[in-house]
C-alpha positions as CSV (number, residue, x, y, z in Angstrom):
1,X,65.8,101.7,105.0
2,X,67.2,102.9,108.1
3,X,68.3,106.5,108.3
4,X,70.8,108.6,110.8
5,X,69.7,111.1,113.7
6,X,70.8,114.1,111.1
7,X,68.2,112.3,109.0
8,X,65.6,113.1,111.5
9,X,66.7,116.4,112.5
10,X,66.0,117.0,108.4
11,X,62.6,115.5,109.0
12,X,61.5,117.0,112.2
13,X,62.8,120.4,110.7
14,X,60.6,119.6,107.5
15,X,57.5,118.7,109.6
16,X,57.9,121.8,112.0
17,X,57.8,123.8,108.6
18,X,55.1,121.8,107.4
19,X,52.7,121.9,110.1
20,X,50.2,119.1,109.8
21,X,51.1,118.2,106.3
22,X,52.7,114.8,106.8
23,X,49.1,113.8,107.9
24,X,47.7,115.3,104.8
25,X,49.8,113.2,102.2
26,X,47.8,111.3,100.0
27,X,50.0,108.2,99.2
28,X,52.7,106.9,100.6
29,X,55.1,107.9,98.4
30,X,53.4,110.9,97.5
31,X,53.0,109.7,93.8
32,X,49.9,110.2,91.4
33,X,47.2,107.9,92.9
34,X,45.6,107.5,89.9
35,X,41.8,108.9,89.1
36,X,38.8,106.5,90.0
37,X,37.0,104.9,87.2
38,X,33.9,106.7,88.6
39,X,34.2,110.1,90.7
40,X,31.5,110.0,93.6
41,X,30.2,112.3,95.7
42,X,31.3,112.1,99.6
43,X,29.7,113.8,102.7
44,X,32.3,112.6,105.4
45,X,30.6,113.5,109.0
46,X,34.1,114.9,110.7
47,X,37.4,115.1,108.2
48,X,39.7,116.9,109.7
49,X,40.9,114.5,112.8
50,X,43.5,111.7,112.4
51,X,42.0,109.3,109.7
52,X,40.2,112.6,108.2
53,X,43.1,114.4,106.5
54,X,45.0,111.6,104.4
55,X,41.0,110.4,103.9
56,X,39.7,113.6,102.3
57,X,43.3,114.5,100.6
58,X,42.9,110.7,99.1
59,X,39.7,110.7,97.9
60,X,40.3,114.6,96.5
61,X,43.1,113.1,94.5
62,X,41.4,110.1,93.3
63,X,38.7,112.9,91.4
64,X,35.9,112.2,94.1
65,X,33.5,116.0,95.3
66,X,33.5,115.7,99.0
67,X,31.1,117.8,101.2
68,X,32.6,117.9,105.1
69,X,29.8,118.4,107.9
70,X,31.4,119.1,111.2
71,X,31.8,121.8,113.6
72,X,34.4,124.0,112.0
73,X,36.4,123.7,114.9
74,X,39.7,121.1,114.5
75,X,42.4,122.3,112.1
76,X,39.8,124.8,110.7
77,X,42.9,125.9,107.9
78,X,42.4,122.7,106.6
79,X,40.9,122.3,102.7
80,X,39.4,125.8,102.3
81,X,38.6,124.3,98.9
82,X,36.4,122.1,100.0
83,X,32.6,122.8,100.5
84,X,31.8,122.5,104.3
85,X,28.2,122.4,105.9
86,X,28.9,123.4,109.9
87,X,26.9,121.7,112.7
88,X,27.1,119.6,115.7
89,X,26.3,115.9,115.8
90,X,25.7,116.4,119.5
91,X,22.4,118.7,118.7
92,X,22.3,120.4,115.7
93,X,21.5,118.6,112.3
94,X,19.8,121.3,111.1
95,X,22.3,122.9,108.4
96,X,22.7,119.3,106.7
97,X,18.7,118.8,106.9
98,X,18.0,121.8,105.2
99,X,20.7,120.3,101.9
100,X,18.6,117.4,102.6
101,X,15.0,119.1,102.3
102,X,16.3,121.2,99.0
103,X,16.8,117.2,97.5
104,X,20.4,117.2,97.7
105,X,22.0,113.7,97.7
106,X,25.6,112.0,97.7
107,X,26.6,108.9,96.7
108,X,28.5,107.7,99.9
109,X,28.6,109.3,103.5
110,X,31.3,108.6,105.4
111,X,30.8,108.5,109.0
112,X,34.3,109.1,111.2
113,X,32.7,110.8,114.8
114,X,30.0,108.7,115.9
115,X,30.5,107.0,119.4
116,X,26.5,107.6,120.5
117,X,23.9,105.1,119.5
118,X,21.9,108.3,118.8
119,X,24.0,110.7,116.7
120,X,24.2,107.1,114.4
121,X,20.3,106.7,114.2
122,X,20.0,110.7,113.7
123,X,22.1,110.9,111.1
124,X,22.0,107.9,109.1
125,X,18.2,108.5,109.3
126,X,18.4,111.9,107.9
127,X,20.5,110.6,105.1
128,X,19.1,107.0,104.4
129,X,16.9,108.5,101.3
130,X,19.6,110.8,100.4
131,X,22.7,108.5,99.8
132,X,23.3,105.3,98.4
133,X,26.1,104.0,101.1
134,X,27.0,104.6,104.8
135,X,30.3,103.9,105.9
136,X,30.4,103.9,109.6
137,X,33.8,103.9,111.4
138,X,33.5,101.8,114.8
139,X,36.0,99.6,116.8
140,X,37.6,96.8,117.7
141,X,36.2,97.2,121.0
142,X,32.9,96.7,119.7
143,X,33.5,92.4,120.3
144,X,32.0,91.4,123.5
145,X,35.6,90.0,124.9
146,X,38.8,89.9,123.4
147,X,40.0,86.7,125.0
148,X,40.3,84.5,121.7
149,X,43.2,85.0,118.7
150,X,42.4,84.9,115.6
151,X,38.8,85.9,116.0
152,X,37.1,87.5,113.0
153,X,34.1,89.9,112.1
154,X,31.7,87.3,113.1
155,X,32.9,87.4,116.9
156,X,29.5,88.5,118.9
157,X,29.9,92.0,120.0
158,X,29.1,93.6,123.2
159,X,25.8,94.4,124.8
160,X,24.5,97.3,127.1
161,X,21.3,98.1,128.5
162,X,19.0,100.5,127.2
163,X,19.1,102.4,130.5
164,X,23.0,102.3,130.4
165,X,22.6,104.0,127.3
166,X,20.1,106.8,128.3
167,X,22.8,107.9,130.2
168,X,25.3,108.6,127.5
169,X,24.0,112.2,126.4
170,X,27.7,113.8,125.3
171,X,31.3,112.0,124.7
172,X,32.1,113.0,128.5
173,X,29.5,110.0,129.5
174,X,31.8,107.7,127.8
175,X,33.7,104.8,129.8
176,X,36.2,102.1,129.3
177,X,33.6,100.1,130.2
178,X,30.3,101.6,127.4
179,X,32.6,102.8,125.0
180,X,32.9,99.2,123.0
181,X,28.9,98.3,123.7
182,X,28.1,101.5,122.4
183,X,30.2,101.3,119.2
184,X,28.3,98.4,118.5
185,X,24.8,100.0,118.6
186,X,25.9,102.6,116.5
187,X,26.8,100.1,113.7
188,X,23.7,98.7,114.4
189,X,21.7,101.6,114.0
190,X,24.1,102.6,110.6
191,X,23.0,98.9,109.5
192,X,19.1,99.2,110.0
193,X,19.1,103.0,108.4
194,X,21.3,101.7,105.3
195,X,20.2,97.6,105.0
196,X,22.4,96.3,102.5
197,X,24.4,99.2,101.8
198,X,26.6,100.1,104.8
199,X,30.1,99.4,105.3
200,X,31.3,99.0,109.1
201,X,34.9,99.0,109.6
202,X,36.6,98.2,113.3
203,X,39.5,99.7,113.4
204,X,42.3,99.0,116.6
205,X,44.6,101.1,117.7
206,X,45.1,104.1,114.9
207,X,48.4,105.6,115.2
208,X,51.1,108.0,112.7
209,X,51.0,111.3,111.9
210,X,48.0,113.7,113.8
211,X,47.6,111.1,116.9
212,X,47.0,113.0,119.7
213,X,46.7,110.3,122.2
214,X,50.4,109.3,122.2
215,X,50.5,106.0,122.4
216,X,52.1,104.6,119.2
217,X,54.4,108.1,119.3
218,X,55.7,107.0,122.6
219,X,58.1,104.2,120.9
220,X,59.7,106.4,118.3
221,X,60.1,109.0,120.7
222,X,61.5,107.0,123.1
223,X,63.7,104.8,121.4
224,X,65.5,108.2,119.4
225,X,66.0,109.7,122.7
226,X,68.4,106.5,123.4
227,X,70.1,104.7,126.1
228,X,68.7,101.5,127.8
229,X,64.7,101.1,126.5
230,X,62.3,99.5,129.1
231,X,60.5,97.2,126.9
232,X,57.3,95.1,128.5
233,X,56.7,91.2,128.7
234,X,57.7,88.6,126.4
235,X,59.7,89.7,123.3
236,X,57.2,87.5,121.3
237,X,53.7,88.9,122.9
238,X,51.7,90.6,119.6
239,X,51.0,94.2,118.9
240,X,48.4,95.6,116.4
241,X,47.9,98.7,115.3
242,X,47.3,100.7,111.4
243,X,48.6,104.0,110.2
244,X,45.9,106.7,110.0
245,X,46.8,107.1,106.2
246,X,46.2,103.3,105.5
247,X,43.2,103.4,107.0
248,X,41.7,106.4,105.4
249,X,43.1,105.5,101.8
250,X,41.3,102.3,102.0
251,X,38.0,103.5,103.2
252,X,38.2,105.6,99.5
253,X,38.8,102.3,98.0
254,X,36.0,100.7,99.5
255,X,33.6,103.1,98.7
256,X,34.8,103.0,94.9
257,X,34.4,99.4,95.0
258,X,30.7,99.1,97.2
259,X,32.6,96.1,99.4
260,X,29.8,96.2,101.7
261,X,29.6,94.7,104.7
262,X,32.0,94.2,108.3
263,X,35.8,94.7,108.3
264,X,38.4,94.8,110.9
265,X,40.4,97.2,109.9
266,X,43.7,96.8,112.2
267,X,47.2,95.9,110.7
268,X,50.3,95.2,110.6
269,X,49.9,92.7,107.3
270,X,51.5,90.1,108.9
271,X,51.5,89.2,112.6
272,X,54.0,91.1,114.6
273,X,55.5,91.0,117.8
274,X,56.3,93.9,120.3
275,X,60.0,93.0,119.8
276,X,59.7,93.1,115.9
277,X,58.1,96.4,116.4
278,X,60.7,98.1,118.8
279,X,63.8,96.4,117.1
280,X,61.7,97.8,113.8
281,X,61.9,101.3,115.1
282,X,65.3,101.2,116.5
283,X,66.2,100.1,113.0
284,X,65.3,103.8,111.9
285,X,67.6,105.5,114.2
286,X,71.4,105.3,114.2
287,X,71.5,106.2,118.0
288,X,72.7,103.8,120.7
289,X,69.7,101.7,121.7
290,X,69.1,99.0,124.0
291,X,66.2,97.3,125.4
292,X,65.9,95.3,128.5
293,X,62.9,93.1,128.5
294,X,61.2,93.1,131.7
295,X,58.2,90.8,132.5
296,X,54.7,90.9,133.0
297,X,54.3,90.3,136.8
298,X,57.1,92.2,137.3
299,X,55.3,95.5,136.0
300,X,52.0,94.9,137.3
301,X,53.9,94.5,141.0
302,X,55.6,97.8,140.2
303,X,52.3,99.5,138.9
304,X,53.4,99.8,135.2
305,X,50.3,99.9,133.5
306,X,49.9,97.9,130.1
307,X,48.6,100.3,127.1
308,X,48.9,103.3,128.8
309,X,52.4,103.3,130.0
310,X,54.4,100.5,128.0
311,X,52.1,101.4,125.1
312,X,50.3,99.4,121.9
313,X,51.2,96.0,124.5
314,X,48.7,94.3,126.5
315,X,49.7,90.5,128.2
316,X,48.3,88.1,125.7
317,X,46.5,86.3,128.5
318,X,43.1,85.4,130.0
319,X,40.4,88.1,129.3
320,X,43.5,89.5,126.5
321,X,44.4,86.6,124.8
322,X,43.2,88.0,121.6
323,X,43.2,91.5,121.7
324,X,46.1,92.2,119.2
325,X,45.3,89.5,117.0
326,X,42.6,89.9,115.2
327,X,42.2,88.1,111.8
328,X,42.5,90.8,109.1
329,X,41.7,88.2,105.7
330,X,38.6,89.8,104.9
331,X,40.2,93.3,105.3
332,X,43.3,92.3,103.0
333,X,41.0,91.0,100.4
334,X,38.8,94.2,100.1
335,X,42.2,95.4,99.3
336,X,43.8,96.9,103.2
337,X,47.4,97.7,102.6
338,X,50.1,98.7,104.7
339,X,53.0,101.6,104.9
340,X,56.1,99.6,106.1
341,X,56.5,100.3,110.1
342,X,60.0,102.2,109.1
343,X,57.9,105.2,107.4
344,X,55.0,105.4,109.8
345,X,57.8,105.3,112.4
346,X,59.5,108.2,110.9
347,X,56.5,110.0,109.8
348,X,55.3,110.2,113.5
349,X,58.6,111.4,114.9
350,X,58.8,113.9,112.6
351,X,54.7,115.3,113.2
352,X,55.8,115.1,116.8
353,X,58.3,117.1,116.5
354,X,56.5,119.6,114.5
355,X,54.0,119.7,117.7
356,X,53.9,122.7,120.2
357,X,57.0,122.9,122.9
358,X,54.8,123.0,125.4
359,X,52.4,120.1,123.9
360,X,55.4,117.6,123.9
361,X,56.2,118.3,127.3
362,X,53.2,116.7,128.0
363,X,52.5,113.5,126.5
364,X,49.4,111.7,127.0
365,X,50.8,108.2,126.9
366,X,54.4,106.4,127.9
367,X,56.2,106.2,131.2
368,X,58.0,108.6,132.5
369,X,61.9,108.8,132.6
370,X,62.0,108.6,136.1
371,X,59.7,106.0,136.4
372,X,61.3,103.6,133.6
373,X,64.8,104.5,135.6
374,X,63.6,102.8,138.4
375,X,62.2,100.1,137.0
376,X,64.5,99.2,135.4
377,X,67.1,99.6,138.5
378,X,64.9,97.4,140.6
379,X,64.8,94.5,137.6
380,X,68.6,94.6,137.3
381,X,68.8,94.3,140.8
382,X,67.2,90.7,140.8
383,X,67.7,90.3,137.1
384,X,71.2,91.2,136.2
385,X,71.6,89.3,132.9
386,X,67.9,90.9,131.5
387,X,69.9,93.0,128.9
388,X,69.5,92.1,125.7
């Protein structure tokens, strides 16, 4: 349903009052989720970061006892009701391995930080007698290329040396180039401390409310602000990406269900193009909009960068040809669903407006205003009919 600017003014005003508290929602409606058959008891390793909130705040309303280990240090005001064991996956274990030496145990942990072969084998094997099921959250980047569409969970995954990885002692060792390798050494090691009972999910891009990298934000941002929209390659070139609250809800529901084994857990439900999403979002604004479609070569000879500038796009080519489509069957039939694009769309204007003055004067992903200006000056200047 589309709504007017005054409509977002009410919802930026809402959000600003609300701090976080769109990301904390646990359905998408916010209706009764119902009470599992079973209540189980969760550790989550992390909780409060993106996926965290709508997670826990699911799986609270769903009747599950959840125990959060992390460092007490990321939206710290968040579920004081909630028992919370403090310590650092980096080097310090010790206050969850003294539960674990007093016999304590939990029916699922669910593992959110990990990105270090090590923290994986340290944890999991603290836990591996004390839990039934380890769900470890890694990436899409864990596949050794990305160069074929369609590709599912049996795609080989990416290799590193085991003196690449004796480099890696903190998250600041981690590259472009390790960071999918290393993911998939980390499921690994979840997989050998848990055989038979983990759960690996790859998620893509995660985007809505409490995304801090900016890069799905960007769009809504942009395309409210108005006027004539930059937008990259060919109108039909796919995008991928999942709302954090999807993907946390349905972790809860996997867990409930034991679906072991390897999903990729990226959306939208059906395939989707970059101008179905930006004609999507545009449809949630009653501002005047209008896009200009500029090509491939075009930005690479200007020095727009893919993903990083003109965000959630990459050229479907070569090396890329399958990075935003990704076969999501098996996901879907462990029960994945998806918020329509309208309300994540919404949802993340409004948690961006909610955001810090200063923090939205510097966003982390998108192209600047000057920089799209002359773009898009230098397009129409050899492309005059490009509007569209």
């Amino acid at each position: 349903m589309a709504t007017t600017r005054r409509d977002f003014i009410e919802l930026s005003l809402l959000a600003g009052a609300a701090g976080v508290g769109l990301a904390q929602r646990p359905a998408a409606a916010g209706e009764d989720v119902g009470r599992a058959g079973r209540p189980l008891t969760i550790l989550v390793l992390g909780g409060t970061g993106l996926i965290g909130p709508p997670m826990v705040s699911y799986a609270v309303a769903r009747g599950h006892q959840l125990t959060l280990f992390n460092r007490g240090k990321t939206n710290t005001g968040l579920f004081p009701e909630l028992e919370r064991i403090i310590g650092d996956r980096n080097d310090n274990l010790s206050a969850l391995a003294a539960e674990v030496a007093k016999g304590r145990r939990w029916d699922v942990v669910i593992d959110n930080t990990a990105s270090i072969p090590r923290w994986v084998d340290e944890s999991a094997g603290l836990l591996k007698g004390s839990a039934d099921i380890y769900l470890y959250t890694s990436s899409i980047s864990a596949y050794a290329d990305s160069s074929t569409p369609n590709a599912d969970e049996t795609a080989p995954l990416g290799t590193i040396s085991a003196e690449e990885v004796a480099k890696v002692k903190t998250n600041r060792d981690i590259t472009d180039t390790n960071y999918g390798p290393l993911k998939a050494l980390c499921e690994k090691a979840a997989q050998e401390a848990f055989p038979g009972r983990s759960i690996v999910v790859r998620p893509g891009l995660i985007v809505g409310p409490g995304d801090s990298s900016d890069r799905f934000t960007y769009w809504p941002v942009r395309i409210h602000r108005g006027g004539e929209v930059l937008a990259p390659g060919n109108p039909t070139d796919p995008v991928q990406f999942i709302d954090c609250r999807d993907l946390g809800e349905w972790y809860v529901r996997l867990v409930e269900a034991r679906a072991l084994g390897v999903y990729n857990g990226v959306g939208p439900a059906a395939p989707m193009s970059i101008a179905e999403m930006l004609y999507g979002i545009r449809a949630t604004t009653g501002g005047e909009v209008s896009f200009t479609w500029v090509d491939a070569g075009f930005l690479k000879q200007h020095e727009v960068e893919e993903w990083s500038e003109v965000t959630v796009w990459v050229p479907p080519v070569g090396e890329y040809a399958g990075f935003s489509s990704s076969s999501i069957a098996r996901a879907k039939a462990a029960g994945l669903t998806f918020r329509p694009l309208a309300t994540t769309a919404i949802d993340t204007l409004a948690y961006w407006a909610s955001l810090p003055e200063e923090r939205r004067a510097q966003p982390r992903a998108g192209l600047a205003p000057e920089k799209e200006r002359a773009v898009l000056a230098s397009w129409r200047s050899r492309m005059p009919s490009a509007q569209g």
